[in-house]
MIVONU-894859 format. One record per atom (N, C-alpha, C): residue number from 1; residue in three letters; atom name; x, y, z. Coordinates in nm, 2 decimals. Layout:
BEGIN
NUM;ALA;CA;X;Y;Z
...
REM end
This chain:
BEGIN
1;UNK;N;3.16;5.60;-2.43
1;UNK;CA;3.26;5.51;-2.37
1;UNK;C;3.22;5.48;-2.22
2;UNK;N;3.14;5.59;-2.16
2;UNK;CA;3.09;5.54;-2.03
2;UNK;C;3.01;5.42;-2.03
3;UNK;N;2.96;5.41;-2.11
3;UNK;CA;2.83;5.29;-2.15
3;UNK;C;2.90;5.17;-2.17
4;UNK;N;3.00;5.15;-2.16
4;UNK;CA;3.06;5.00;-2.16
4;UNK;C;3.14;5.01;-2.06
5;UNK;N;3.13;5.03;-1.95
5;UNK;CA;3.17;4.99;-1.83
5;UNK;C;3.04;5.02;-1.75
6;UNK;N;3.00;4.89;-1.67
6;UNK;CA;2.91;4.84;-1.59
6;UNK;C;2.91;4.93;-1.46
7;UNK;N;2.79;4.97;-1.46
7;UNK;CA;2.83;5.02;-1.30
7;UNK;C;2.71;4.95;-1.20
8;UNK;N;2.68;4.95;-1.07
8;UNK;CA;2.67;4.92;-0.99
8;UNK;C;2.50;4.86;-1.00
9;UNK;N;2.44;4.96;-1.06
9;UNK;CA;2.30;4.95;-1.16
9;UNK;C;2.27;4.85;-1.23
10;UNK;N;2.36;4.88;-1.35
10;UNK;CA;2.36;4.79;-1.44
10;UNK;C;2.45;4.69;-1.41
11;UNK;N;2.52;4.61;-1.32
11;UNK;CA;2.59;4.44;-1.34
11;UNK;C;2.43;4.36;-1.30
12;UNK;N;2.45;4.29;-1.39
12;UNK;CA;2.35;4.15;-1.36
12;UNK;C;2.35;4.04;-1.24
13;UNK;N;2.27;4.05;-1.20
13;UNK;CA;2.29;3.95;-1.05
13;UNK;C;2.36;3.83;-1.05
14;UNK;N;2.44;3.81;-1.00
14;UNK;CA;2.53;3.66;-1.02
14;UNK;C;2.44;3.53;-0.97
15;UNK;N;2.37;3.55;-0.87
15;UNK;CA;2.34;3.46;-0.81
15;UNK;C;2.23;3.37;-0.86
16;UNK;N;2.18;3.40;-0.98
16;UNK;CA;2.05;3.34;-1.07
16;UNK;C;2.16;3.31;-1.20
17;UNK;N;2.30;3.33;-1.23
17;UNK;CA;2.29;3.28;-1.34
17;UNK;C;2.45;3.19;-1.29
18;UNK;N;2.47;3.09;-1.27
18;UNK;CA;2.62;3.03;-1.24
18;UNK;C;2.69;3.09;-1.35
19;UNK;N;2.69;3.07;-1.49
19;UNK;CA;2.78;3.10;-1.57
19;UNK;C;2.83;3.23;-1.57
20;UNK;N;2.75;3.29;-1.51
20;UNK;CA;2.82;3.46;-1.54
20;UNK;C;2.91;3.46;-1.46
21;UNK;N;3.00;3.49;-1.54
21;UNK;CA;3.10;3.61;-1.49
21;UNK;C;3.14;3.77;-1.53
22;UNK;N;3.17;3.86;-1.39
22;UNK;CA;3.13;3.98;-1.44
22;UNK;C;3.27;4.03;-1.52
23;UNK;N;3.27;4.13;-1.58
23;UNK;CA;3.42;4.13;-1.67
23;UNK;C;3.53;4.23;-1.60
24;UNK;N;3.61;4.17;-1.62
24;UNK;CA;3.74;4.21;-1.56
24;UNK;C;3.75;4.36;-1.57
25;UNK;N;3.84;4.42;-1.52
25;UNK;CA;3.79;4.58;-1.51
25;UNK;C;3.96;4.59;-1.60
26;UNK;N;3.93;4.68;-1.70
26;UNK;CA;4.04;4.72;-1.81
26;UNK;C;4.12;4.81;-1.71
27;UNK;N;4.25;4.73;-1.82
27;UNK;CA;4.35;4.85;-1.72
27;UNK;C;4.35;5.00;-1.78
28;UNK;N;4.42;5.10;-1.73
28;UNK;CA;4.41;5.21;-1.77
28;UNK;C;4.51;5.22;-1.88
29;UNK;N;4.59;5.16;-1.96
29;UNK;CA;4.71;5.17;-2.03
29;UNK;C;4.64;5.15;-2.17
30;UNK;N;4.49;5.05;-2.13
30;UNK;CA;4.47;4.97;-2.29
30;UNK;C;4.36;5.12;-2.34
31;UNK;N;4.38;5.14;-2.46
31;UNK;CA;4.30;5.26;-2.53
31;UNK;C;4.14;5.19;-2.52
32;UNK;N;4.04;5.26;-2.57
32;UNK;CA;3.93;5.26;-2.53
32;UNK;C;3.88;5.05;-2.70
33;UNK;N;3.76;5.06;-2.62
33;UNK;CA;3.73;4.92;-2.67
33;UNK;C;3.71;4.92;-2.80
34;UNK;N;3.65;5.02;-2.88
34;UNK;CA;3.61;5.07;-3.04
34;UNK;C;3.51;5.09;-3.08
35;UNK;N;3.45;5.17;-2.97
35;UNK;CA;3.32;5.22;-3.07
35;UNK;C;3.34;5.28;-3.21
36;UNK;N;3.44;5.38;-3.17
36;UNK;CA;3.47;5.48;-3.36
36;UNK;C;3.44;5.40;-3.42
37;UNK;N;3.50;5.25;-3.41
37;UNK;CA;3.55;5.17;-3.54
37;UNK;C;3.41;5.16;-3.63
38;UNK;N;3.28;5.15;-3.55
38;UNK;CA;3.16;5.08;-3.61
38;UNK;C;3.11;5.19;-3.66
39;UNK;N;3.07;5.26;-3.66
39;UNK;CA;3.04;5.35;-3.76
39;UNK;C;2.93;5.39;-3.70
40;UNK;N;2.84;5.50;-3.76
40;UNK;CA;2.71;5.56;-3.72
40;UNK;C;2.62;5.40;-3.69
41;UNK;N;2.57;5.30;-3.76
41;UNK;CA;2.50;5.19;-3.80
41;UNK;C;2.53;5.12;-3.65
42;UNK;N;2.63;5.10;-3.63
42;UNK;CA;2.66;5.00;-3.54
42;UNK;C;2.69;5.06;-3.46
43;UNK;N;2.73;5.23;-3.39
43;UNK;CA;2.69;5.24;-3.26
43;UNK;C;2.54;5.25;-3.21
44;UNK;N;2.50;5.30;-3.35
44;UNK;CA;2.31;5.25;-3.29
44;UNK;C;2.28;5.10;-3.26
45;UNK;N;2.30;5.04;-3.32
45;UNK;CA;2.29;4.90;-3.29
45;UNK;C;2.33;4.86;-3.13
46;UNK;N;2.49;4.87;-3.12
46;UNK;CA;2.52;4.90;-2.98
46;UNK;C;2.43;4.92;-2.86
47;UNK;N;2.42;5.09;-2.91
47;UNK;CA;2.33;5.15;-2.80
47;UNK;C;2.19;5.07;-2.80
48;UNK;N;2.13;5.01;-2.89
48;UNK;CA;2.01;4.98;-2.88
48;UNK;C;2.05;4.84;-2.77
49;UNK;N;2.13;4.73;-2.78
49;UNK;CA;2.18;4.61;-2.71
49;UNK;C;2.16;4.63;-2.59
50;UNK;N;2.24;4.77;-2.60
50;UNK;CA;2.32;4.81;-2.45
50;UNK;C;2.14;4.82;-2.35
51;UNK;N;2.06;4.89;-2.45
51;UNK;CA;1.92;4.97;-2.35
51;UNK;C;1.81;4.83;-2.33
52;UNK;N;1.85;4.73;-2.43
52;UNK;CA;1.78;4.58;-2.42
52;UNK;C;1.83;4.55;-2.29
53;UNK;N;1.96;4.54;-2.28
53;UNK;CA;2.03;4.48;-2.14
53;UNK;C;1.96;4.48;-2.00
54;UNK;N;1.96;4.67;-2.00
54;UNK;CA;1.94;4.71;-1.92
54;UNK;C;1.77;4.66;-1.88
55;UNK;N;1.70;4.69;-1.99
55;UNK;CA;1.57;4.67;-1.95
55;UNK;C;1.53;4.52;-1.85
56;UNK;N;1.59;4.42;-1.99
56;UNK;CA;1.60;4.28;-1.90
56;UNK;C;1.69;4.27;-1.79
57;UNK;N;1.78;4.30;-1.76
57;UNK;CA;1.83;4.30;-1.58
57;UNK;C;1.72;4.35;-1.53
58;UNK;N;1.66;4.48;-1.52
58;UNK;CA;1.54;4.52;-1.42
58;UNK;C;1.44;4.43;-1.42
59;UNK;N;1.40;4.35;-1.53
59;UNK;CA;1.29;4.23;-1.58
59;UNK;C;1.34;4.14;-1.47
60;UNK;N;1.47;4.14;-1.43
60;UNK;CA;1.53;4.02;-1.38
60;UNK;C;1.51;4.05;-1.21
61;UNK;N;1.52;4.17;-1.22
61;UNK;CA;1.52;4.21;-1.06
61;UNK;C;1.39;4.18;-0.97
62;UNK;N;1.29;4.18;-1.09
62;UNK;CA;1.16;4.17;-1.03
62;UNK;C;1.14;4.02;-1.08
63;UNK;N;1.19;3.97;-1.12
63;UNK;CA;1.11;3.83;-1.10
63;UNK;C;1.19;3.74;-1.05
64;UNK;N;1.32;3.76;-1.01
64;UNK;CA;1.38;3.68;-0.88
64;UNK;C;1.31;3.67;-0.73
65;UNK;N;1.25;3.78;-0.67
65;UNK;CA;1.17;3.70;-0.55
65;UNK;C;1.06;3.60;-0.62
66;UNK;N;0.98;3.64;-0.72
66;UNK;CA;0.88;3.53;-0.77
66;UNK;C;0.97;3.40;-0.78
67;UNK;N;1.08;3.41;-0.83
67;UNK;CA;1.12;3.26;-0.86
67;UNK;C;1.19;3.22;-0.71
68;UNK;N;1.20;3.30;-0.61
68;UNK;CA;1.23;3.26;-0.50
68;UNK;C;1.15;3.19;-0.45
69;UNK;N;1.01;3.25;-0.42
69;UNK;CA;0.91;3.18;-0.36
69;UNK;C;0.85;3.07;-0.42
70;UNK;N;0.85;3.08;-0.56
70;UNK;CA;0.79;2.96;-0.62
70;UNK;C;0.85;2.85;-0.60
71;UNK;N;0.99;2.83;-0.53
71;UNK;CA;1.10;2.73;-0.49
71;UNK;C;1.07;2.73;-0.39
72;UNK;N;1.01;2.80;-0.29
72;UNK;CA;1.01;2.78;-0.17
72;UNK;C;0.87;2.69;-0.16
73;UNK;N;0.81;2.71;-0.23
73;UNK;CA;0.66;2.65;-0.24
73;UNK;C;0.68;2.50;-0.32
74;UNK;N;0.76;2.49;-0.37
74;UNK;CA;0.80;2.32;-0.47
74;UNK;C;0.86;2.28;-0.33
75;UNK;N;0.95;2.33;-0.24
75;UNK;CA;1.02;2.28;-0.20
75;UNK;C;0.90;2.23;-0.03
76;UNK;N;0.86;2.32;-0.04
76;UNK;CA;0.77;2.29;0.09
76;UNK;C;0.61;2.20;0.05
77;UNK;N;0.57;2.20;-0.07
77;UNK;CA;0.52;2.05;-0.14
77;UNK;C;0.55;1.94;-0.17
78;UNK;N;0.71;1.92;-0.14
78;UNK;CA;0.80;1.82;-0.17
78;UNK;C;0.85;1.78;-0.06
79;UNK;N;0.80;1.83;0.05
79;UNK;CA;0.85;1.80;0.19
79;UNK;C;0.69;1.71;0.21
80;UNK;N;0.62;1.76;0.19
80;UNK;CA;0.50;1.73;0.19
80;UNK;C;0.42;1.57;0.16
81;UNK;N;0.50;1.54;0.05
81;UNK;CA;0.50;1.45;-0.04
81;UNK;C;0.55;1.35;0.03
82;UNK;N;0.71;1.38;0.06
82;UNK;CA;0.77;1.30;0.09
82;UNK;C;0.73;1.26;0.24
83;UNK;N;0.69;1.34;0.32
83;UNK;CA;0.66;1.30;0.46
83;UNK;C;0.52;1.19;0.45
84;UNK;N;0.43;1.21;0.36
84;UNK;CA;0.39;1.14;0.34
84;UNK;C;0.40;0.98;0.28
85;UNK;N;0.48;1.00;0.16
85;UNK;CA;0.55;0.87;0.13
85;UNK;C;0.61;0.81;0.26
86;UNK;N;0.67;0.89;0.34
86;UNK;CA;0.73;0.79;0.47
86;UNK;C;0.62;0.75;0.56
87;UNK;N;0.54;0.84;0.57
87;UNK;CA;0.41;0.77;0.67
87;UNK;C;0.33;0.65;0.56
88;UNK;N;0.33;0.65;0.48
88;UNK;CA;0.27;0.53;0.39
88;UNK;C;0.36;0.42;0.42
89;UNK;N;0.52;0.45;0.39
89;UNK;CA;0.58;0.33;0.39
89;UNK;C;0.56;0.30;0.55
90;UNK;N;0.61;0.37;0.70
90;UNK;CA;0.59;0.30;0.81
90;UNK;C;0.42;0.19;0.83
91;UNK;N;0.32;0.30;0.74
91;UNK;CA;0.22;0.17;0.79
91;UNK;C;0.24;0.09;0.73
92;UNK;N;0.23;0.05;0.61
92;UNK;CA;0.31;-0.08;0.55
92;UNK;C;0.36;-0.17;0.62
93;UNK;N;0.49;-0.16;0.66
93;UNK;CA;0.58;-0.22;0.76
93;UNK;C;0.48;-0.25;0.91
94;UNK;N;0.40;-0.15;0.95
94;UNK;CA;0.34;-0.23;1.07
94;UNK;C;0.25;-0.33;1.01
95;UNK;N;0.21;-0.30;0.95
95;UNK;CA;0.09;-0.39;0.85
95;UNK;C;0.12;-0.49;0.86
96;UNK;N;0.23;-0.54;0.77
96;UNK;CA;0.30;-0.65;0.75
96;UNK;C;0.36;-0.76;0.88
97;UNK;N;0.39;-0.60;0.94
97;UNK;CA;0.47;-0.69;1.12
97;UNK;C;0.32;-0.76;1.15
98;UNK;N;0.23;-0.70;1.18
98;UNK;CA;0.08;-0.74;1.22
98;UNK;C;0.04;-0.90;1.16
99;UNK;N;0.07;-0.88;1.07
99;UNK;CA;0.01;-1.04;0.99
99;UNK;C;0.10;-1.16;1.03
100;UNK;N;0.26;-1.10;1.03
100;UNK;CA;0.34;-1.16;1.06
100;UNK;C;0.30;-1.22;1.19
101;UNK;N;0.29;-1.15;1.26
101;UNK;CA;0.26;-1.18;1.42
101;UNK;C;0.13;-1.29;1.43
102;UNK;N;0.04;-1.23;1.40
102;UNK;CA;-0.09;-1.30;1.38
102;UNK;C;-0.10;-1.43;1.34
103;UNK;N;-0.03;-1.45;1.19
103;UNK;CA;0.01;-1.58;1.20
103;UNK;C;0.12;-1.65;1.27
104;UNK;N;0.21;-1.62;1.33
104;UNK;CA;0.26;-1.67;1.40
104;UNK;C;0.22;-1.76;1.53
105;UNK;N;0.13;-1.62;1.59
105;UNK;CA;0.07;-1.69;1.72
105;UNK;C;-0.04;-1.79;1.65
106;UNK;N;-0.14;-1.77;1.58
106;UNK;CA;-0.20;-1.91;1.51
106;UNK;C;-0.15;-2.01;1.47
107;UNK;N;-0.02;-2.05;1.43
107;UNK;CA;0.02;-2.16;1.41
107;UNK;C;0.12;-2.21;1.52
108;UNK;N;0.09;-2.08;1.65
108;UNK;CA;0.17;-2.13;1.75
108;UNK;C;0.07;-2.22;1.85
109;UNK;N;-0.08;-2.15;1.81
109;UNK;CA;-0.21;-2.18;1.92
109;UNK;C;-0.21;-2.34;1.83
110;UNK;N;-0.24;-2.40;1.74
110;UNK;CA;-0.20;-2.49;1.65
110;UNK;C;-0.14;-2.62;1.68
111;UNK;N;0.01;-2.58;1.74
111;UNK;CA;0.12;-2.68;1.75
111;UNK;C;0.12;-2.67;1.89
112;UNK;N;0.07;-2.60;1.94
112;UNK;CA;0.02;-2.59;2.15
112;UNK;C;0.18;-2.53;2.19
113;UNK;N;0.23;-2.45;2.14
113;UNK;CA;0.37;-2.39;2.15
113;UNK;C;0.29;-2.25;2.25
114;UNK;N;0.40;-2.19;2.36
114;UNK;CA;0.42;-2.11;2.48
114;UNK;C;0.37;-1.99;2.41
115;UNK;N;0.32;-1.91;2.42
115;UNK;CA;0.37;-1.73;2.40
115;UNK;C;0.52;-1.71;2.36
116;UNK;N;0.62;-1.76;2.49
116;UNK;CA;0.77;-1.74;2.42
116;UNK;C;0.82;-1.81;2.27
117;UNK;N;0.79;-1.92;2.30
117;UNK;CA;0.79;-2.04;2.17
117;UNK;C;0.75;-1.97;2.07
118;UNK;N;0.62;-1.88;2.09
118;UNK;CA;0.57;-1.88;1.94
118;UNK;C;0.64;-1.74;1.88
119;UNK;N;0.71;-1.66;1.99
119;UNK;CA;0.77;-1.54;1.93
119;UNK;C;0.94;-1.58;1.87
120;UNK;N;0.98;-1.73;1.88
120;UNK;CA;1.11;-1.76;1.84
120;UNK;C;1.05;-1.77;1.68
121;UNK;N;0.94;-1.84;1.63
121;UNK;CA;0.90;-1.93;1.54
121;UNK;C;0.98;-1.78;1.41
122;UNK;N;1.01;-1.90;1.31
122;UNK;CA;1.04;-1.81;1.16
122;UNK;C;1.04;-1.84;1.09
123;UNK;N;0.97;-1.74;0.98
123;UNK;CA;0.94;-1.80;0.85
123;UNK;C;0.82;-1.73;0.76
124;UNK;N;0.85;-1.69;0.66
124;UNK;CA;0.74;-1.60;0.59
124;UNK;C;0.58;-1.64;0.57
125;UNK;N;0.62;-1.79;0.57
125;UNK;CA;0.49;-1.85;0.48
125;UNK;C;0.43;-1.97;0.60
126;UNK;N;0.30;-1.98;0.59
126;UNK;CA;0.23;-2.07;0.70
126;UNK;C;0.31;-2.21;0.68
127;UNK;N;0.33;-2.31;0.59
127;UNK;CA;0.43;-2.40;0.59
127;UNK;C;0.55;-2.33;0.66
128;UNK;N;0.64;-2.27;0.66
128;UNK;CA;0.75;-2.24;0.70
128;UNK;C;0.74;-2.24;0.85
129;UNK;N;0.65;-2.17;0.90
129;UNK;CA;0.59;-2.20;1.05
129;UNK;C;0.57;-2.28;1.09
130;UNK;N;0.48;-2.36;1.03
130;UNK;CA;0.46;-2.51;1.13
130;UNK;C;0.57;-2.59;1.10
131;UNK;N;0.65;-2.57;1.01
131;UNK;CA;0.77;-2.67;0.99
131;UNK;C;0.87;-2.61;1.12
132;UNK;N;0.88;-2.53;1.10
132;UNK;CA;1.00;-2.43;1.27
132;UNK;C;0.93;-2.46;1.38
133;UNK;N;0.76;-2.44;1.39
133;UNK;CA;0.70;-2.49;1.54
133;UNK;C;0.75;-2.63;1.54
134;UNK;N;0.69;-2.72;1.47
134;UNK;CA;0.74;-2.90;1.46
134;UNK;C;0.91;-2.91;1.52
135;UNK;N;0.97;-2.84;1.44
135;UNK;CA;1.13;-2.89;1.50
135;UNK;C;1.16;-2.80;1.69
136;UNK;N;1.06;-2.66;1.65
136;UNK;CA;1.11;-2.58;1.78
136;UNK;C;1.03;-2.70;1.89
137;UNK;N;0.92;-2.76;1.88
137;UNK;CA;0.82;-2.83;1.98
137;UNK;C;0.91;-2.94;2.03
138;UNK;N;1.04;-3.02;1.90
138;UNK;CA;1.05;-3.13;1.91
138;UNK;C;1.17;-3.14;1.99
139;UNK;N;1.27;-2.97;1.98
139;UNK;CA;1.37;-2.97;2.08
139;UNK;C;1.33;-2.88;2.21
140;UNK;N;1.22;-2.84;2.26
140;UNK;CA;1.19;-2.83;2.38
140;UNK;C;1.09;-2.93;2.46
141;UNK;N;1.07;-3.03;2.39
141;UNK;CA;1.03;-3.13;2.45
141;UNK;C;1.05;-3.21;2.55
142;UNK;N;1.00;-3.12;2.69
142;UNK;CA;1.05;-3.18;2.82
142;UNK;C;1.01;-3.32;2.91
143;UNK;N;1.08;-3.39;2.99
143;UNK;CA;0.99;-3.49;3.05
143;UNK;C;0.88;-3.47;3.09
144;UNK;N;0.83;-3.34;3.11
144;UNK;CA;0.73;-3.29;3.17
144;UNK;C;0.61;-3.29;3.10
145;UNK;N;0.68;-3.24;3.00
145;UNK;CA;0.54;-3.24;2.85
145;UNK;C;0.51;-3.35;2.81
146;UNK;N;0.62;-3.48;2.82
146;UNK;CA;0.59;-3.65;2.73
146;UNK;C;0.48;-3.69;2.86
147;UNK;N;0.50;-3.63;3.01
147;UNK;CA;0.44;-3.73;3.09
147;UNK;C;0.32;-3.63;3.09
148;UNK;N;0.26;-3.54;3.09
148;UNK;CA;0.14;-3.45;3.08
148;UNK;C;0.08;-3.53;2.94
149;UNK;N;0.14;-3.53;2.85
149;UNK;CA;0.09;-3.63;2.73
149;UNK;C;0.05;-3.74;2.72
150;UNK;N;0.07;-3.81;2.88
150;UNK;CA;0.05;-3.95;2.90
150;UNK;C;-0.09;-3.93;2.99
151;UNK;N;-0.14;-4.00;2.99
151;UNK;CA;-0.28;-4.01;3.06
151;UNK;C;-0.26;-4.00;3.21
152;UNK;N;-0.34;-3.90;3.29
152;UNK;CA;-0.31;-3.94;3.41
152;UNK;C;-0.31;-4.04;3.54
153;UNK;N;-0.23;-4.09;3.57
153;UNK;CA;-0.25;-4.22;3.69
153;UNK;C;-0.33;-4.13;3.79
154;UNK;N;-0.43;-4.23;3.82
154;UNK;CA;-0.53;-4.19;3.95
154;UNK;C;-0.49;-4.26;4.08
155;UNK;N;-0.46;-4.19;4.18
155;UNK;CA;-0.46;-4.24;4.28
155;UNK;C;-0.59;-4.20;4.39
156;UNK;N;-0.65;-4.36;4.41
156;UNK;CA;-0.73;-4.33;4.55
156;UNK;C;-0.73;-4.23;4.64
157;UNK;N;-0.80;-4.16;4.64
157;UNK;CA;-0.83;-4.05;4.76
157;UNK;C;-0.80;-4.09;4.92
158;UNK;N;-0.86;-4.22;4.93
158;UNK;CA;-0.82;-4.32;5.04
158;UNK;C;-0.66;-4.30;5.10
159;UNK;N;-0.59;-4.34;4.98
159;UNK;CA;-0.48;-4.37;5.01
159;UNK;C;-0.39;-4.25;5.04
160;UNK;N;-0.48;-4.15;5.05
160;UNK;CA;-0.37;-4.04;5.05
160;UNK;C;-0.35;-3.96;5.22
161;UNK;N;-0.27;-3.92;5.22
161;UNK;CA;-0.26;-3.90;5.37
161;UNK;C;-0.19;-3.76;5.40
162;UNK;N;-0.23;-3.67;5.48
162;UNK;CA;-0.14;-3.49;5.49
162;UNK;C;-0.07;-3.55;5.56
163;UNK;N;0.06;-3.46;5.54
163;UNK;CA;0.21;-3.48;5.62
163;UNK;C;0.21;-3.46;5.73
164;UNK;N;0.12;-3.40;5.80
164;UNK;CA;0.15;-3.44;5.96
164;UNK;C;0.06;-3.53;6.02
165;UNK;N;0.03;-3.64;5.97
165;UNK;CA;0.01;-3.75;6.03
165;UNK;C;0.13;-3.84;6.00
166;UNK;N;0.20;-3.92;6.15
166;UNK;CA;0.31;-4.00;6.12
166;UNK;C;0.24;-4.12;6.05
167;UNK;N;0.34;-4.18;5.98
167;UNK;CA;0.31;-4.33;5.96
167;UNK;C;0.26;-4.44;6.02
168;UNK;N;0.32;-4.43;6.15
168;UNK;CA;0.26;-4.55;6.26
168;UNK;C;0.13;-4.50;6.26
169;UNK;N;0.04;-4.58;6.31
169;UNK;CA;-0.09;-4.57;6.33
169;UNK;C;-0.11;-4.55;6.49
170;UNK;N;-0.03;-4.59;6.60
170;UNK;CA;0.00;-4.60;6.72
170;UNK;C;-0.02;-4.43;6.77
171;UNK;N;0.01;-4.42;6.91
171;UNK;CA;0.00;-4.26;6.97
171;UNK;C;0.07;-4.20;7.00
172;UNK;N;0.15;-4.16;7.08
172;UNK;CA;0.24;-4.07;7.10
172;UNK;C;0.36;-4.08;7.04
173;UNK;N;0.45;-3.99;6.90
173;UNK;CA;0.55;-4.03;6.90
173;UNK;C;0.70;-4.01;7.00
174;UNK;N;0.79;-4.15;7.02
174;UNK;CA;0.90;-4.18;7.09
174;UNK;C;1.00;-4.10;7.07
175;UNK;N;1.04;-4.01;7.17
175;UNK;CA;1.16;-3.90;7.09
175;UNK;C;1.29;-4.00;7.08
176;UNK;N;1.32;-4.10;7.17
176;UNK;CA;1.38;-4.18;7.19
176;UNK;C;1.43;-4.25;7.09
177;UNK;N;1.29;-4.32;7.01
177;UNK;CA;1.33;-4.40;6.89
177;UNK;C;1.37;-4.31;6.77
178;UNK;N;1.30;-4.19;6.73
178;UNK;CA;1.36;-4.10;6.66
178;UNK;C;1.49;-4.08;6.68
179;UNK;N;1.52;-4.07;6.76
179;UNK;CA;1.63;-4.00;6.82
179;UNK;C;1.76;-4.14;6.74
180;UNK;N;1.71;-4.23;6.79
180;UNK;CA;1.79;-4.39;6.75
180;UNK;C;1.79;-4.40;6.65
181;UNK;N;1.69;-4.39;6.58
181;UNK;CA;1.69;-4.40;6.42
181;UNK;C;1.74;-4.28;6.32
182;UNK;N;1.78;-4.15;6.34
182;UNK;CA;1.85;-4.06;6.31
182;UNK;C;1.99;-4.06;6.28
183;UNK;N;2.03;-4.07;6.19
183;UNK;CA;2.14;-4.09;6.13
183;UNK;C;2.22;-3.98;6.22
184;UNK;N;2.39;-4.00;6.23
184;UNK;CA;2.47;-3.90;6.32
184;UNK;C;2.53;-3.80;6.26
185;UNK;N;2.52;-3.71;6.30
185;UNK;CA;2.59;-3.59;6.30
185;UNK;C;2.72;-3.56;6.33
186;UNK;N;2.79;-3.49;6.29
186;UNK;CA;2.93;-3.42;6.35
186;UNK;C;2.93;-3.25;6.31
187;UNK;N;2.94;-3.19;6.41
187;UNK;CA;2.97;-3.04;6.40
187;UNK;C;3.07;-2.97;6.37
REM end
């Protein structure tokens, strides 16, 4: 009868099997479980279960750190793996930014669009670009760009004159006449 209650030895580790649970501890009221009942045949049988148990719990003792570490080792290959898959996917993604870019600024060198211009431009595909440079070109199209577009007017060298020579051709200027021809002030 001592052999069917578990003692500290023999309970099976909980922590390797979820389903177990360990068995309720009998009260003292209830008579014993029934070995008598089985006869010479079946308490052998019993006893032989009971010394299987035992053997396999010890089986179990020693190959729980094995299955510890072998988890620790999937788990630290799997870190492995996956850190990798993430460094694969970031080059990817610069990869992609890179071509992105590349064609961009060529279909920006292209349509004669700014460095800023060409970082607004959008669109996956080289048509898509020069279709967004074409409209982005055609609404920043300043008077400045239509007249740089136009040929340039030459003016004579002759004609040209630094700012501190007055316009009269005469000599000394009249502070007098300045003075007269100066529109008035009030303070």
């Amino acid at each position: 009868m001592a052999d069917e209650t578990p003692t500290t030895g023999d309970a099976p580790a909980t922590g390797t099997d979820p389903t177990f649970t360990p068995p309720a501890a009998a009260p003292a009221e209830q008579p014993p479980s029934g070995d008598e009942q089985l006869g010479e045949g079946g308490k052998r049988a019993l006893a032989a279960e009971r010394e299987a148990r035992r053997e396999l719990e010890k089986r179990l003792k020693e190959v729980e750190p094995l299955a510890a570490k072998y988890r620790e080792i999937e788990d630290s290959q799997k870190s492995d793996l996956e850190r990798l898959t993430e460094q694969l996917t970031a080059a990817e993604q610069r990869a992609q930014q890179a071509e992105s870019a590349g064609l961009r600024m060529q279909v920006a060198a292209a349509k004669g669009l700014t460095p800023e211009q060409a970082a607004r431009l959008q669109g996956a595909t080289r048509e898509e670009l020069e279709a967004d440079a074409d409209q982005l070109r055609a609404l920043f199209a300043s008077p400045e760009q239509s007249a740089s577009e136009r040929p340039p007017q030459r003016t004579p060298v002759e004609m040209l004159r630094p700012g501190a020579i007055p316009d009269s051709d005469g000599g000394a200027a009249d502070m007098n006449v300045w003075m007269r021809r100066k529109p008035p002030t009030t303070n």
